[in-house]
LUMDREN-482944 format. One record per residue: y, z negated, x negated of N, C-alpha, C in turn; residue in one letter. Coordinates in steps of 0.02 Angstrom, whole numbers, plus 50000, padded with zeros to 5 digits. Example, Ala and Ser with C-alpha at 12.3 -4.5 7.8 and 13.67 -1.06 7.14 Angstrom:
<atoms>
    nv    nw    nu   cav   caw   cau    cv    cw    cu code
 49716 49610 49340 49775 49610 49385 49835 49610 49340    A
 49888 49646 49358 49947 49643 49316 50002 49606 49355    S
</atoms>
This chain:
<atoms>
    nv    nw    nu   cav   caw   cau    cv    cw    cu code
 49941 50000 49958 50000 50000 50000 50062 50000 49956    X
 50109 50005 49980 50178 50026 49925 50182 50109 49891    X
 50140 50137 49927 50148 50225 49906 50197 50250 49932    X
 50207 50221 49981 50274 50254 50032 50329 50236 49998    X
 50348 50187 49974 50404 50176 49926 50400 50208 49877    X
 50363 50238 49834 50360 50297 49802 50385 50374 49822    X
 50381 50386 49881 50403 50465 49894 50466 50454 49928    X
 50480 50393 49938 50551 50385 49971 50606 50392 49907    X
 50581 50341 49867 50645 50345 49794 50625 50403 49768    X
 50565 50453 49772 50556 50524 49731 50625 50579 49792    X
 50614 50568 49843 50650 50614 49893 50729 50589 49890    X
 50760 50525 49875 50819 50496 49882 50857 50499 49814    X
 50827 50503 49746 50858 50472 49687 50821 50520 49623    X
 50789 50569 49644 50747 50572 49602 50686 50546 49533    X
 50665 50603 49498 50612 50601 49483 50596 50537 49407    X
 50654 50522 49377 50666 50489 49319 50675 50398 49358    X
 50711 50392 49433 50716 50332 49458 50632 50323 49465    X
 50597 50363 49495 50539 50368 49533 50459 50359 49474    X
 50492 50351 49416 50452 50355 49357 50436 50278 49360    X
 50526 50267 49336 50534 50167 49329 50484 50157 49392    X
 50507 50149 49453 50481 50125 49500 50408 50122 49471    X
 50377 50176 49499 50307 50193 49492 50260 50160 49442    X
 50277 50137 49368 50261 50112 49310 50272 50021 49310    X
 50342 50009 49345 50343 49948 49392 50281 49929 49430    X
 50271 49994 49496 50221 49955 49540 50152 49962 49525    X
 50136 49995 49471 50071 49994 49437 50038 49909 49415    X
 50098 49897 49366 50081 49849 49346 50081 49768 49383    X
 50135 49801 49433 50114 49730 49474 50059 49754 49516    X
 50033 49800 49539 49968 49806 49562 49923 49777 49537    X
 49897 49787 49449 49876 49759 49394 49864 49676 49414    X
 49919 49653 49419 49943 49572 49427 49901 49550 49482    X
 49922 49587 49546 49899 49574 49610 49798 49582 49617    X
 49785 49635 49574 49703 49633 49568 49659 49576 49539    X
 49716 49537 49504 49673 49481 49477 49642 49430 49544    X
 49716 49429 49595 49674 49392 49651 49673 49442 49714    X
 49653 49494 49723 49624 49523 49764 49557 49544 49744    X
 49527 49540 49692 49464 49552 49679 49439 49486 49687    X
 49447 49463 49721 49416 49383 49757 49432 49365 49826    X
 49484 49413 49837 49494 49398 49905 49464 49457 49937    X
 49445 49521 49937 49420 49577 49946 49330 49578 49937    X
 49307 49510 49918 49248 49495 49913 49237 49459 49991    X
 49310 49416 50008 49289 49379 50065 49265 49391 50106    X
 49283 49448 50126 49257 49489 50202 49210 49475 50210    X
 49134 49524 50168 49078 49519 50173 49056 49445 50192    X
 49096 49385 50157 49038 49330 50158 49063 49306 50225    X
 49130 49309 50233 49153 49272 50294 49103 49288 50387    X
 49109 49344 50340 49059 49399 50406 48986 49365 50412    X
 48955 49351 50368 48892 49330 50361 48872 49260 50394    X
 48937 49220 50389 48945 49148 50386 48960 49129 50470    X
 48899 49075 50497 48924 49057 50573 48972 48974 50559    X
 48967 48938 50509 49006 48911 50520 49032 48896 50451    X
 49102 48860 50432 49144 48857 50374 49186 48908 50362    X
 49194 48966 50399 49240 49015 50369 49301 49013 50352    X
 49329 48941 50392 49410 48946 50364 49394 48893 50308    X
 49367 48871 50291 49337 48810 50236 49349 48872 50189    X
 49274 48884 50201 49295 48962 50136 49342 49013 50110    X
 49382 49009 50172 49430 49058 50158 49493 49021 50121    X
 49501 48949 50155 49565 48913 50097 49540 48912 50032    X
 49473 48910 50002 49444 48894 49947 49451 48930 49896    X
 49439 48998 49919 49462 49074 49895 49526 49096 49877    X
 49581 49069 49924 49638 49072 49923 49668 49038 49864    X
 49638 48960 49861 49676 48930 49809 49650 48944 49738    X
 49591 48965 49744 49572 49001 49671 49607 49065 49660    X
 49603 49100 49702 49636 49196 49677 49701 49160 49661    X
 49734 49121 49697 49817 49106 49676 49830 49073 49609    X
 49760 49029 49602 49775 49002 49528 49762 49061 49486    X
 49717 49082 49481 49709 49130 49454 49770 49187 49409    X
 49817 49211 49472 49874 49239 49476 49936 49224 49454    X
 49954 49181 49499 50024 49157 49481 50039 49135 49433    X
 50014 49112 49381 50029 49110 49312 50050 49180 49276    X
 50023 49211 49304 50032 49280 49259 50070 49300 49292    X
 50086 49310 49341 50151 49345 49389 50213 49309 49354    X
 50202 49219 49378 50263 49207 49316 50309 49228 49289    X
 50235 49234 49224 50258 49264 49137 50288 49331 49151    X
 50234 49367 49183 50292 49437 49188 50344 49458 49229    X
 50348 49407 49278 50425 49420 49320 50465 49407 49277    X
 50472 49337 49248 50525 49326 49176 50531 49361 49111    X
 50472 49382 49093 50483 49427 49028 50442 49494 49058    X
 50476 49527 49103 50442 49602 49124 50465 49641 49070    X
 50505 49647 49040 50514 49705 48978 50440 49711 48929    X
 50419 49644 48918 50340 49628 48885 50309 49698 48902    X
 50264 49704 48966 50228 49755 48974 50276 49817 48973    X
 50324 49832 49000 50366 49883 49002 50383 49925 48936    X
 50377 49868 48901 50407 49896 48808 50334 49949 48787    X
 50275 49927 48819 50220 49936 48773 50231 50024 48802    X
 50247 50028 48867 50232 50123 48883 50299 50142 48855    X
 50364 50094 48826 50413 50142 48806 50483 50098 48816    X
 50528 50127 48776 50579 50082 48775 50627 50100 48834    X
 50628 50155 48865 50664 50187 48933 50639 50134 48969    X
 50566 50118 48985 50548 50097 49046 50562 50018 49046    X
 50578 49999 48987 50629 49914 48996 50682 49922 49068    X
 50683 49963 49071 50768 49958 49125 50739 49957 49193    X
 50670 49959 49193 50627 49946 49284 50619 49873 49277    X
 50642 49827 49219 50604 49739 49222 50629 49721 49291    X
 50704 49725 49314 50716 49709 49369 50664 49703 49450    X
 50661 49776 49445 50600 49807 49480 50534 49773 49481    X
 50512 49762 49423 50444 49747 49421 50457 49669 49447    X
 50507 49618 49417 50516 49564 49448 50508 49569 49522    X
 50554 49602 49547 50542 49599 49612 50498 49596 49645    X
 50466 49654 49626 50380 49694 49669 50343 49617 49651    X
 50326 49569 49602 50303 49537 49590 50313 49457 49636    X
 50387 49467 49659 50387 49416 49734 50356 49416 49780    X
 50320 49494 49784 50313 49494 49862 50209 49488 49849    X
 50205 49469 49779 50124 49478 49771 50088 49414 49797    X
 50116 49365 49800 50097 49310 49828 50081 49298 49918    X
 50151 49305 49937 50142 49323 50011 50096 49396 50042    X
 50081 49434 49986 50003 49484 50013 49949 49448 50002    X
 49945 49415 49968 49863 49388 49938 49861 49343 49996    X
 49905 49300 50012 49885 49240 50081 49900 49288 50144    X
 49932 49333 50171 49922 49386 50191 49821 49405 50201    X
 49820 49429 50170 49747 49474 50139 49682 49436 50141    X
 49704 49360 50137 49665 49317 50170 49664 49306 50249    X
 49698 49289 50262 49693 49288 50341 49667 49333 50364    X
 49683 49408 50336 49655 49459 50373 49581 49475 50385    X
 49543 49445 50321 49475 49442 50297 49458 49397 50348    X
 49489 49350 50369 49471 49294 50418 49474 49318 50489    X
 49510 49365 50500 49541 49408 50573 49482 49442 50587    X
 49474 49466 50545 49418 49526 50530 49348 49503 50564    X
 49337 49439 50518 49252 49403 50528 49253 49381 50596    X
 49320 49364 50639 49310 49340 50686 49324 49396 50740    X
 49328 49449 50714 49307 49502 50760 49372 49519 50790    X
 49439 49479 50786 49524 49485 50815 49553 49536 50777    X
 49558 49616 50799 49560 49657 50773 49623 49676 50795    X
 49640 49670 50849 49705 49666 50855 49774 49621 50811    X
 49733 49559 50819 49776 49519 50770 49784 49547 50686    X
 49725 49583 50664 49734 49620 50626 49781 49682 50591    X
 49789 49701 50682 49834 49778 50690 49884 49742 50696    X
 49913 49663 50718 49997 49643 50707 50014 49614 50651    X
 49965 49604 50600 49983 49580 50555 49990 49640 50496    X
 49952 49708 50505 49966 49763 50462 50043 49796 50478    X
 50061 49790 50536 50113 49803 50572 50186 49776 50557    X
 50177 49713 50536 50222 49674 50547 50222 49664 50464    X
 50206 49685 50445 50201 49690 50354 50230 49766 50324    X
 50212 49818 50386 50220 49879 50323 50322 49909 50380    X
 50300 49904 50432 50355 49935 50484 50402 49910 50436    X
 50432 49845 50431 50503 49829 50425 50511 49861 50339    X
 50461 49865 50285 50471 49907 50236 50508 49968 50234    X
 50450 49990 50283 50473 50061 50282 50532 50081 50311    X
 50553 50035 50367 50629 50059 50392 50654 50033 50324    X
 50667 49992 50301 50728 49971 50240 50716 49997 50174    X
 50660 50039 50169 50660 50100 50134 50694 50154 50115    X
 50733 50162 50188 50759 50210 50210 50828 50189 50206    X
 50839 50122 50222 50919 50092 50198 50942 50094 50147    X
 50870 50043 50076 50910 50024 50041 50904 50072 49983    X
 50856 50107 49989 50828 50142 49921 50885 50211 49894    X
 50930 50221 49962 50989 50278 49940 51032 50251 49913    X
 51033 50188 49923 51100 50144 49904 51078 50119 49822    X
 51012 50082 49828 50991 50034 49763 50924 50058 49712    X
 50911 50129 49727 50859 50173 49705 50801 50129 49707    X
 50773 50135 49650 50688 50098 49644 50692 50025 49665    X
 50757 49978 49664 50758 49925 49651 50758 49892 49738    X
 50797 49939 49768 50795 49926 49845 50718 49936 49867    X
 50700 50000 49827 50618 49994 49849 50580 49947 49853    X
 50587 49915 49791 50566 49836 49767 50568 49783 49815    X
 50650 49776 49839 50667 49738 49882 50604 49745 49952    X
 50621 49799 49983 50612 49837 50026 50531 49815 50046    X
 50467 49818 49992 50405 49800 49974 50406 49720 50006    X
 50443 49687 49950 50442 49624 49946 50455 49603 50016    X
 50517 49614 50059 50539 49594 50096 50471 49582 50182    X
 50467 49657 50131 50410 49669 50205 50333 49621 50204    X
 50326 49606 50114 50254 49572 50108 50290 49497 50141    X
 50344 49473 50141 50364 49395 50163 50354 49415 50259    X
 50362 49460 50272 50355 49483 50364 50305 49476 50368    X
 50265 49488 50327 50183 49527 50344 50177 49439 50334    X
 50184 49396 50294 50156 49340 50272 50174 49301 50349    X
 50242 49300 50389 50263 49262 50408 50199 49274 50515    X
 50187 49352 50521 50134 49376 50565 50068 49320 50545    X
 50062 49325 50486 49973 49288 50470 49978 49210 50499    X
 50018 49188 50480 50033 49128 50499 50022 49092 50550    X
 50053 49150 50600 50044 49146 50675 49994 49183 50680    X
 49951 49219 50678 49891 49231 50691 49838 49186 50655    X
 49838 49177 50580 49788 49141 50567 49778 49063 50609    X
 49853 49029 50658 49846 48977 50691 49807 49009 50768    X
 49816 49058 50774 49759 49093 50814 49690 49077 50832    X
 49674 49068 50764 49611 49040 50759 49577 48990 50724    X
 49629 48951 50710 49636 48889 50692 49630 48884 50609    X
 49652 48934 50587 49661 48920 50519 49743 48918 50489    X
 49745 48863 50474 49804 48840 50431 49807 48832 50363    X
 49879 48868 50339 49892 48875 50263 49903 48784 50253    X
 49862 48776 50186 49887 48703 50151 49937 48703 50123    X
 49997 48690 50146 50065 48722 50103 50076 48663 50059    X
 50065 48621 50058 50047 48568 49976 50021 48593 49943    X
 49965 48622 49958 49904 48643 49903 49942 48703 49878    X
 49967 48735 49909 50032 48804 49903 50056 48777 49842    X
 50110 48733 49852 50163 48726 49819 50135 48688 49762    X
 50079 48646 49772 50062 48628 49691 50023 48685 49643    X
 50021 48744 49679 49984 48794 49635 50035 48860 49607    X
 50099 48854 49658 50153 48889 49621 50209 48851 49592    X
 50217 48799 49620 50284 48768 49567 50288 48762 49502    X
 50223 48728 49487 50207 48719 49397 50224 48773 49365    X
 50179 48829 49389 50198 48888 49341 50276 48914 49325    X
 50310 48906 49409 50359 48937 49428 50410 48890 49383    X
 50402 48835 49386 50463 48786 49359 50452 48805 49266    X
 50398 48807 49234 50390 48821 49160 50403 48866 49171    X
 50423 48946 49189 50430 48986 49172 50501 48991 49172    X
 50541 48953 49234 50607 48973 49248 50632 48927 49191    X
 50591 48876 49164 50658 48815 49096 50638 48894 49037    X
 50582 48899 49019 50561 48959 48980 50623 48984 48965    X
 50638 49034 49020 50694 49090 49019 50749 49062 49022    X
 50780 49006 49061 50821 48977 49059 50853 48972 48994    X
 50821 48933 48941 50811 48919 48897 50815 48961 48827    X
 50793 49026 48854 50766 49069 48800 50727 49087 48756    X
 50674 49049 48762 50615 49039 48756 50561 49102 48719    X
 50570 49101 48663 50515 49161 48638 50459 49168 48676    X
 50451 49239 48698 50390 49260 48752 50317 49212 48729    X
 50304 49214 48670 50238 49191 48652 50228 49123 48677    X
 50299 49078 48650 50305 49003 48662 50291 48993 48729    X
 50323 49049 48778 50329 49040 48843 50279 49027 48883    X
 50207 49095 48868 50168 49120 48886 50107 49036 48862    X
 50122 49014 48804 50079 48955 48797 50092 48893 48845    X
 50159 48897 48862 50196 48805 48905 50184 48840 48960    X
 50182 48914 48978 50163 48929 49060 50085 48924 49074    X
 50040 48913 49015 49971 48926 49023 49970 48854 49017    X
 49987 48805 48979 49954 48750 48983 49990 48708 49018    X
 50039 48704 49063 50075 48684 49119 50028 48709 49178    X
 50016 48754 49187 49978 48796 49233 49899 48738 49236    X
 49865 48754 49161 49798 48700 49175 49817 48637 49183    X
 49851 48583 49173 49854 48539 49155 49883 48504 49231    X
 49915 48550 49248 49929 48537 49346 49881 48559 49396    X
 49841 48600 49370 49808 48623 49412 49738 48560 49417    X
 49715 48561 49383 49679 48493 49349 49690 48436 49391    X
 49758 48414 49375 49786 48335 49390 49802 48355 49456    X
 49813 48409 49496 49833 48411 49560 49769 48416 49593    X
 49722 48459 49576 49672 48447 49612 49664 48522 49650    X
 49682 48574 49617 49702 48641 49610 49621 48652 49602    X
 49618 48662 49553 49560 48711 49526 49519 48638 49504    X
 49469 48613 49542 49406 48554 49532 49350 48552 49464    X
 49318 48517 49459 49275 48527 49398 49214 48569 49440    X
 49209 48554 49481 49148 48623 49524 49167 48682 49536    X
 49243 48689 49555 49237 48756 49539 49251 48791 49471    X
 49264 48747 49405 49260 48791 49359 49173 48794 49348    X
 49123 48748 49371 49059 48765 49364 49049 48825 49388    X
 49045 48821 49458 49038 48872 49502 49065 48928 49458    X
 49131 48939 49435 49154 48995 49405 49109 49031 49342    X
 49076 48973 49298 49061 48965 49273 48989 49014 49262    X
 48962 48974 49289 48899 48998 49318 48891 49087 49353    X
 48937 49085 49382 48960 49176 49417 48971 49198 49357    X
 48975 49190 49304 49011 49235 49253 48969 49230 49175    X
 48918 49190 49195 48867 49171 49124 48814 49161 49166    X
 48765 49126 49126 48694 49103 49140 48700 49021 49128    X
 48649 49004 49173 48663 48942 49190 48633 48889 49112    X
 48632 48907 49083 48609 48877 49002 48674 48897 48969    X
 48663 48951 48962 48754 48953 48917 48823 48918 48931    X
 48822 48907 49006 48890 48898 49059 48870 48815 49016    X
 48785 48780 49038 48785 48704 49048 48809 48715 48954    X
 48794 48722 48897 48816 48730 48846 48876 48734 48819    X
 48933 48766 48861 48968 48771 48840 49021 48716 48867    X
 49005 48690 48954 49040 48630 48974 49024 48565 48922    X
 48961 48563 48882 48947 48515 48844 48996 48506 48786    X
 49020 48576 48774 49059 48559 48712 49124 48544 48715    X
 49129 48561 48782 49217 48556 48819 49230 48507 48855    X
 49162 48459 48843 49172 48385 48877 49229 48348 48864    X
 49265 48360 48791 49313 48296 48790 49371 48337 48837    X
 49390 48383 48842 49448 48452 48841 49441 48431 48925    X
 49381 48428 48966 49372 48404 49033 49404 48356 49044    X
 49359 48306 49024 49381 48237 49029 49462 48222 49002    X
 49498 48258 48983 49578 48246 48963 49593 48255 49026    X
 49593 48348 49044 49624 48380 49113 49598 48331 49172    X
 49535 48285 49156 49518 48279 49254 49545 48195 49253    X
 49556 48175 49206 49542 48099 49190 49495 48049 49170    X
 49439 48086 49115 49401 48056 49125 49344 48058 49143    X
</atoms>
């Protein structure tokens, strides 16, 4: 989704605005796959499942977001980082890519609900929540993108993923699933607050990228974000269950700091 903001700034501003853009929304695509390849798994199981589905589905949620938002972060504040690597022109989309990168959060909790809409067969609620996410884009597509080229596009994306977020809401209470907006806010502030003293600050990217990663574990941990079962669980999905128990053995003290003990 976000293609249409592509042929709008190619038809309004041309082909050199439409580059930035495009190389922008790649990479926050990039960003956004880290937790949609976990939330795009949900469907299937939610479907399968007669009871726990909204259990499962907050569970999912708060992992793809940890997952994410750390890295969205780092590159909303230092977007020139990836930008520099295809070229020194395409520094002048960081704006851009910041942007597109606001609206990646409110799709992923978005994208959940829908997986949840889906299993419960509310397909309609489905069709107002795709609705109510892409419509108001695409009209302010059309506003802002003559006026603010790629960057209104940006806007334009973003604006519409916070609509689309604000539909789920009211539908996911539909069916009785409610966002944990604590559990929310202890899984984006940490990052969000180290990144903004970071830049604030001025903060060499590397320095940054380390106080946003270990701010990131170290809250996530003590908040109660990401559990010692699900880094097993993670664990285990991603090794063999001898290597995974092996390697928590050696990371026992490194545990016991982050969990307390």
């Amino acid at each position: 989704m976000g293609v249409e903001g592509v042929l709008v700034v190619f038809g309004s501003v041309g082909a050199v605005e439409t580059g930035y853009y495009y190389v922008a929304f790649a990479i926050a695509n990039v960003i956004l796959m880290v937790a949609t390849s976990l939330t795009g798994l949900l469907l299937p199981v939610l479907s399968g499942m007669v009871d726990g589905r909204k259990r499962a589905a907050g569970r999912v949620l708060r992992l793809s977001l940890a997952f994410m938002v750390p890295l969205a972060v780092f590159v909303g504040f230092y977007p020139w980082l990836p930008l520099g690597l295809l070229g020194s022109d395409y520094v002048a989309a960081g704006g851009v890519l910041s942007v597109l990168l606001l609206g990646c959060v409110p799709l992923v909790l978005s994208s959940c609900v829908v997986s949840l809409l889906y299993a419960y067969g509310r397909y309609n609620l489905v069709l107002g929540v795709g609705l109510a996410q892409n419509v108001p884009s695409i009209v302010l597509y059309f506003l802002l993108v003559p006026v603010f080229g790629g960057f209104g596009a940006a806007l334009s994306y973003a604006l519409g993923r916070f609509a689309g977020l604000a539909a789920a809401v009211i539908a996911g209470g539909l069916v009785g699933f409610l966002f944990d907006f604590r559990g929310l806010a202890c899984t984006v502030v940490p990052p969000l607050a180290a990144g903004f003293a970071c830049w604030f600050l001025g903060v060499h990217w590397v320095i940054a990228l380390i106080v946003i990663a270990v701010v990131s574990v170290v809250s996530y941990a003590r908040l109660g974000v990401v559990g010692r079962g699900d880094l097993r669980e993670i664990a285990y999905a991603l090794l063999s269950k001898r290597v995974a128990d092996r390697l928590g053995e050696k990371m026992r003290f490194i545990l016991d700091f982050l969990y307390g003990g």
